[in-house]
ROVODO-464253 format. One line per field, with one value per residue (C-alpha): residue in three letters; residue number from 1; x, y, z. Coordinates in pm, whole numbers, plus 32768, in hexadecimal, padded with zeros to 4 digits. Example, Ala and Ser with C-alpha at 12.3 -4.5 7.8 and 13.67 -1.06 7.14 Angstrom:
residu <- (ALA,SER) $
num <- (1,2) $
x <- (84CE,8557) $
y <- (7E3E,7F96) $
z <- (830C,82CA) $
//
This chain:
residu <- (UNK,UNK,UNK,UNK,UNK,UNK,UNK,UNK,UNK,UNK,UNK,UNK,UNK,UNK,UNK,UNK,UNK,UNK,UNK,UNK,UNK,UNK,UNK,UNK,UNK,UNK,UNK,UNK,UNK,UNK,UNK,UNK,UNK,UNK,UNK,UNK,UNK,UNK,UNK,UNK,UNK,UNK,UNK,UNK,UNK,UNK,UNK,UNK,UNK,UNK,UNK,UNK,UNK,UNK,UNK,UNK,UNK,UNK,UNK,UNK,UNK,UNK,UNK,UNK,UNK,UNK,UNK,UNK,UNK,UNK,UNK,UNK,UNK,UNK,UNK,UNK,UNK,UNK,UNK,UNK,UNK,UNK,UNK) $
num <- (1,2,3,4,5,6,7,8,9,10,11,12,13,14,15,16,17,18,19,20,21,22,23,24,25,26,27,28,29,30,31,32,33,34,35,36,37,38,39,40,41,42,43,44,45,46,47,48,49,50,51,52,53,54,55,56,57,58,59,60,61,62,63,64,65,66,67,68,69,70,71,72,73,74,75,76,77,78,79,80,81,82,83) $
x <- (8000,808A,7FDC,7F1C,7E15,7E54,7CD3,7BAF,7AB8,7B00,7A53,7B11,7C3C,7CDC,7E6D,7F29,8056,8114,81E8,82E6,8339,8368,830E,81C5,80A6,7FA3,7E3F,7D16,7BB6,7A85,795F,780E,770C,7682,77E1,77DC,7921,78F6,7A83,7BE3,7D3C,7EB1,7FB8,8125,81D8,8262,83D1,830D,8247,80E2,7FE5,7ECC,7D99,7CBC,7B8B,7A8E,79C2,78B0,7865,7741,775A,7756,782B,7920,7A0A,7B57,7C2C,7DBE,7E6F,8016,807A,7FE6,7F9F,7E50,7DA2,7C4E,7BA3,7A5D,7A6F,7919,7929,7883,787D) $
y <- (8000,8154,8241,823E,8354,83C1,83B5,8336,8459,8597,870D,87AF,8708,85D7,8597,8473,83DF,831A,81F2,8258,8384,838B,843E,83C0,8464,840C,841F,8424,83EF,8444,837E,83A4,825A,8267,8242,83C6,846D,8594,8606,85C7,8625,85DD,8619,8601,8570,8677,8640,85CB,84BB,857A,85EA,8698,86BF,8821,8885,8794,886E,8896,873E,8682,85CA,8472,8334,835B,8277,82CD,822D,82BE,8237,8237,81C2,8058,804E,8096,80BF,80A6,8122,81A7,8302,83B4,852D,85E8,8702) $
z <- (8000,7F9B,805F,81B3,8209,8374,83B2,833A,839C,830D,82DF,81DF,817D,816D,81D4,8144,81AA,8090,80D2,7FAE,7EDD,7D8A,7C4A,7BC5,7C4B,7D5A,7CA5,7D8D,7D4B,7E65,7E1A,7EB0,7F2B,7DF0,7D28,7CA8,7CB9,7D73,7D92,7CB6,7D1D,7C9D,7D8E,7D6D,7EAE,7FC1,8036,8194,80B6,813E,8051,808F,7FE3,8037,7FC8,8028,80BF,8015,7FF3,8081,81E6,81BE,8153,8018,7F82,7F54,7E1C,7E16,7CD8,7CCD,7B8B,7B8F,7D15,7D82,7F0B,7F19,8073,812D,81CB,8271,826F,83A9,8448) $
//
């Protein structure tokens, strides 16, 4: 697994710690229950291997899925959003 998310509940953001740096791209997806996306991001590693992604505040409270992409590794996991 190439990157961890430090929690599963989260307001507005989302912070990722990577196992390994490298060049290729982290490529998130946030899906809702339904399977919609509802958020995209590309990131490029930090020297401290921790992303994070802003800007999710204006979604919805509820349960997401969230699909990160590294080349050809991909994490699949459940996050709920509150307040």
């Amino acid at each position: 697994m190439f990157a961890k998310v430090k929690s599963t509940v989260f307001i507005d953001s989302l912070k990722f710690e990577l196992s390994s740096d490298g060049d290729s791209p982290v490529r998130g997806i946030l899906r809702d229950e339904k399977g919609f996306i509802c958020s995209q991001v590309e990131m490029k590693g930090q020297k401290n291997n921790e992303l994070v992604w802003r800007g999710l505040n204006n979604l919805p409270y509820g349960v997401y899925t969230l699909e990160l992409t590294k080349g050809e590794e991909e994490v699949k996991m459940r996050l709920v959003k509150r307040v």
